[in-house]
C-alpha positions in Angstrom: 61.8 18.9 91.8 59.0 20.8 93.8 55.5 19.7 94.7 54.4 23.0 93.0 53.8 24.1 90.0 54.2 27.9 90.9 56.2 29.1 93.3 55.4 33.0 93.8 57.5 35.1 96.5 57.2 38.7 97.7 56.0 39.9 94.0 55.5 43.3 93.5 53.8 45.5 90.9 53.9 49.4 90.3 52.6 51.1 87.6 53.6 55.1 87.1 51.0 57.2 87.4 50.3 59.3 84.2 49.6 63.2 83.8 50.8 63.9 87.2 48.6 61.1 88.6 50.7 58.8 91.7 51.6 55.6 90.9 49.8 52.4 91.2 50.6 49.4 92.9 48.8 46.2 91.6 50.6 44.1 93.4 51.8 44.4 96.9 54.2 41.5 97.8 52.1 38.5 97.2 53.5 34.8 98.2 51.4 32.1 96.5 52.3 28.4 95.7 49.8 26.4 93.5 50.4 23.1 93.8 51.2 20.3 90.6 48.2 18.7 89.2 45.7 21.0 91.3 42.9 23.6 89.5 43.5 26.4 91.6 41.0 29.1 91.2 42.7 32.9 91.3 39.6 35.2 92.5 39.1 38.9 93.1 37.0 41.9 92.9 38.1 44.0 89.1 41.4 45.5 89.6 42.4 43.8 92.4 45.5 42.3 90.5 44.5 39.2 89.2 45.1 40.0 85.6 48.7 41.6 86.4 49.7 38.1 88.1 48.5 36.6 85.2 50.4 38.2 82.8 53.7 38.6 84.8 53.4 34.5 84.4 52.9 34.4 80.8 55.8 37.2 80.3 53.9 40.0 78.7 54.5 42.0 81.8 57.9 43.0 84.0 57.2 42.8 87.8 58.9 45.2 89.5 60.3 43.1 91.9 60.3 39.3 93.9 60.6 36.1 92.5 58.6 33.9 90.0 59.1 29.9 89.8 57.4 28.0 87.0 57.6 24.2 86.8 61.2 24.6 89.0 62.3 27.4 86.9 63.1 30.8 87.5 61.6 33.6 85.3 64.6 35.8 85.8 67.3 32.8 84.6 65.4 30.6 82.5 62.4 32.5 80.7 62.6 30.6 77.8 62.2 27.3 80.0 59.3 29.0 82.3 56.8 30.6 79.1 57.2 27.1 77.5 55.9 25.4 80.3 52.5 27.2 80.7 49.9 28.1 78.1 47.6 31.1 78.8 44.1 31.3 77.5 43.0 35.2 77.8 40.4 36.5 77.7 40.5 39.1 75.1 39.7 37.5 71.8 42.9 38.1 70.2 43.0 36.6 66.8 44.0 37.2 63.5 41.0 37.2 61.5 42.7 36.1 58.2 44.2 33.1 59.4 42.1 29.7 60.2 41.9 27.2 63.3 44.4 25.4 61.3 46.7 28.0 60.5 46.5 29.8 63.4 47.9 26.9 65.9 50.3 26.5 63.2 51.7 29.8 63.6 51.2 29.6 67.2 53.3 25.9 67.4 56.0 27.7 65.2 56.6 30.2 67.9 56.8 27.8 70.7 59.6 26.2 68.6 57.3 23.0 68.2 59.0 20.3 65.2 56.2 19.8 62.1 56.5 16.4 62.9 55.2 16.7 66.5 52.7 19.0 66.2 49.2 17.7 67.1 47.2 20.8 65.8 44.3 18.4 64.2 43.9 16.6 67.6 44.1 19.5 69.1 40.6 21.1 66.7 39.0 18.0 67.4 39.2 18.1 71.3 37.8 22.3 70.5 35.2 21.2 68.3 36.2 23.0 65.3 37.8 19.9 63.2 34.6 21.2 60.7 36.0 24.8 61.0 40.1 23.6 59.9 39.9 25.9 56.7 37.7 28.7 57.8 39.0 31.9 58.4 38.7 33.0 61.8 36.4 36.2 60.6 33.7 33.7 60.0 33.7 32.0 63.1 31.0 32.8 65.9 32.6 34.2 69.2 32.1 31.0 71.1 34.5 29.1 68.1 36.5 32.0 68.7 36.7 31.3 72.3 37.2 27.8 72.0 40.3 28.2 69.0 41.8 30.4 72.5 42.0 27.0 74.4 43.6 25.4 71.4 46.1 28.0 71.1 47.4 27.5 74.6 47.9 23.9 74.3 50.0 23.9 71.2 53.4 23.3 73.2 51.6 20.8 75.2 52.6 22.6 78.9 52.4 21.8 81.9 50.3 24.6 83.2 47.2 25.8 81.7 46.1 29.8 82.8 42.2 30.5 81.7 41.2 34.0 82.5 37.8 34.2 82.7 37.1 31.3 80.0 33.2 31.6 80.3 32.9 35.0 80.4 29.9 36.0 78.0 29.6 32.4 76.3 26.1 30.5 76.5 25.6 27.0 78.8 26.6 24.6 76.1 29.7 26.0 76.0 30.8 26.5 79.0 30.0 22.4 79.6 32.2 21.8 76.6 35.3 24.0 78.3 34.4 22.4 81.8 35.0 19.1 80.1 37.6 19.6 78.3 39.6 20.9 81.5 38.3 18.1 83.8 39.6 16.0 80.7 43.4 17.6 80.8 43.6 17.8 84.4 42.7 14.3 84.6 44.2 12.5 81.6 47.1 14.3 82.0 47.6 15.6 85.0 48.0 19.2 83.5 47.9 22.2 86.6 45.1 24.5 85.8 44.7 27.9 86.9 41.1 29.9 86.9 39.8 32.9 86.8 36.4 33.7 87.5 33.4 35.7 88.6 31.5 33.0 88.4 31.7 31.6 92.1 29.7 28.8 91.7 31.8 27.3 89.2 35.2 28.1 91.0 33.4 26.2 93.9 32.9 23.4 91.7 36.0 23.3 89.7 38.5 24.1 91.9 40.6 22.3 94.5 42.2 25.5 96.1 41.2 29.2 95.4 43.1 32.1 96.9 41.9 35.5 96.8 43.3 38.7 95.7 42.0 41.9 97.0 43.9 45.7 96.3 47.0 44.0 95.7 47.2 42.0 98.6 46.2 37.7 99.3 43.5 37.9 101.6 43.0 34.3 101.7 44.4 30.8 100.4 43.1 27.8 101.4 41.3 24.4 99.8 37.8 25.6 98.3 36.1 23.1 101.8 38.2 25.0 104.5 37.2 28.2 102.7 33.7 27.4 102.7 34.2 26.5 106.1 35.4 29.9 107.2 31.8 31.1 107.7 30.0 29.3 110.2 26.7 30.2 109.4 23.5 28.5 108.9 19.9 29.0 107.9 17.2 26.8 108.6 14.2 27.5 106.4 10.9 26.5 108.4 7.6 26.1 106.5 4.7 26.9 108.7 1.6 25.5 109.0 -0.4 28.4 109.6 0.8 32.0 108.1 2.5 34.3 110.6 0.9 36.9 112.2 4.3 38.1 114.2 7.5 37.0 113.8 9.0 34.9 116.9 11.5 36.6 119.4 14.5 33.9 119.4 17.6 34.8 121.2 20.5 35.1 119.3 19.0 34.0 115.7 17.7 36.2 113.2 14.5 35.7 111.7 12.9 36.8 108.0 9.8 36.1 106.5 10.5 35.4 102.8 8.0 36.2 99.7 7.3 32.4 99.6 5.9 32.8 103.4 9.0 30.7 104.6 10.9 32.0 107.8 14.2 31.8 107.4 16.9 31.5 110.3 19.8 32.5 110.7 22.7 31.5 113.6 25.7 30.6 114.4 27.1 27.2 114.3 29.7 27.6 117.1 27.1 29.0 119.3 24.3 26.5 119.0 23.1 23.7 116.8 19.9 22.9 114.6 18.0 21.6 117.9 18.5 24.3 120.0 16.7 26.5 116.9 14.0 23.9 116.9 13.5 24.1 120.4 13.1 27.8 120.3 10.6 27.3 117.8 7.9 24.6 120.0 8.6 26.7 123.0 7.9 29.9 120.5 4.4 27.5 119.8 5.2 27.2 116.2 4.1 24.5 114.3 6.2 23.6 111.1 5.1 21.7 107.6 8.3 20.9 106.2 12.3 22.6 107.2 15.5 22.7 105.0 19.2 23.8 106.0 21.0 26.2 103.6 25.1 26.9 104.0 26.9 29.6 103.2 28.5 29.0 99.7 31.8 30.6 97.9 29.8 34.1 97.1 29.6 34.2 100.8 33.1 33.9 102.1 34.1 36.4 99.0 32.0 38.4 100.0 33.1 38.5 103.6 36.8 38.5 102.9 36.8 41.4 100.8 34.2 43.7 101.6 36.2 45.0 104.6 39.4 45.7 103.2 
């Protein structure tokens, strides 16, 4: 069996273009592996593909070509096998508003093929928070029980891989702690693969273990979320002065702003010079400092920087 829960070769997207318009290719011949046990953030700018991987995983659409593996199997020869071992939690809030928590992971346990007897829908409401909400129809619940009745829906068949596309998107900070622990808790506990979407970066930086990036199409970058943030080798030490400044001080090679708080920040290159060399500059420069702090470039940063050229 292999290491990885997905195993993604050369896949390929085109849409046809409609009322004359060319066609569109989402996906241009992306290789990915996500590895077992990992939470593996998916990032990208809107409509760089991300939500067409997505949903080539969870079977809702055909790729036009390359190869899909899930859990060891293939999407072409086993489908059946491959959709059963991942849950997807979208992000649209697609529920039937006549049915309740209760009934609706019912339903959703029926499709998967899940025995009565092993079902686990009422642990399932109570890991959601909505053991209360059992009998309510899903009309009456607020769009954060909504959100959260998403989650229990994917986890009916109890798979291996667990997809959240944008899971926080729109929902207030309690929450979005509750999801966060409830994903630490099944990656942990259970060792279940978890794949993110985001646009928040600073939780993908926290969360995950790995992020690659999509941009038009294409992986621009794959790497553990550390090396990533080690790509830019930036730094900015942020000098209180004593006294205001008049002028700001000529240093070679750094670049130099006065903020609104009257800090100067600098900026330089790690591979070019270290933090003494700066402070150097500055006594030579005559400056005298009241206190100093070091800031790092953080996942916004390196997102930024991979896709804003391409």
């Amino acid at each position: 069996m292999s290491e990885n829960a997905i195993e993604i070769r050369d896949l390929r997207k085109t849409y046809r273009g409609g009322k004359g318009a060319p066609p569109k290719e989402a996906l241009k011949g992306v290789d990915l592996d996500i590895p077992k046990g990992s939470i593996f953030g998916l990032l990208g700018p809107n409509g760089a593909g991300k939500s067409t991987m997505i949903n080539i995983l969870a079977g809702l659409v055909v790729k036009s070509s390359g190869s899909v593996r899930i859990w060891g199997f293939d999407q072409d020869q086993n489908p059946r096998q491959s959709r059963a071992a991942i849950g997807v939690m979208p992000q649209e809030l697609n529920l039937d508003p006549f049915f309740t928590p209760r009934g609706t992971l019912e339903v959703q346990a029926g499709l998967y093929g899940v025995p009565k007897a092993q079902r686990k829908s009422d642990a399932i409401l109570e890991m959601i928070g909505l053991s209360d909400k059992a009998e309510a129809y899903a009309r009456t619940l607020s769009g954060g029980m909504r959100r959260r009745l998403l989650l229990g829906k994917a986890l009916v068949h109890d798979p291996h891989i667990l997809v959240l596309d944008e899971p926080t998107a729109g929902v207030d900070i309690e929450l979005r702690q509750m999801l966060w622990s409830n994903i630490r808790r099944l990656n942990e506990e259970r060792g279940m693969t978890i794949i993110l979407t985001t646009h928040y970066l600073e939780e993908a930086e926290e969360m995950c273990d790995e992020i690659a990036i999509i941009n038009h199409g294409e992986l621009v970058a794959r790497d553990s979320t550390a090396n990533l943030l080690g790509r830019l080798d930036t730094r900015t030490l942020v000098i209180d002065p004593v006294a205001p400044l008049a002028v700001l001080p000529n240093l070679d090679g750094i670049i130099a702003e006065t903020r609104a708080d009257g800090t100067l920040a600098l900026t330089y290159h790690a591979e070019e010079r270290d933090a003494g060399d700066v402070l150097e500059a500055l006594r030579t420069a005559g400056l005298r400092i009241r206190d100093i702090r070091t800031e790092q470039a953080d996942l916004e940063d390196v997102f930024l920087d991979l896709t804003a050229t391409r």
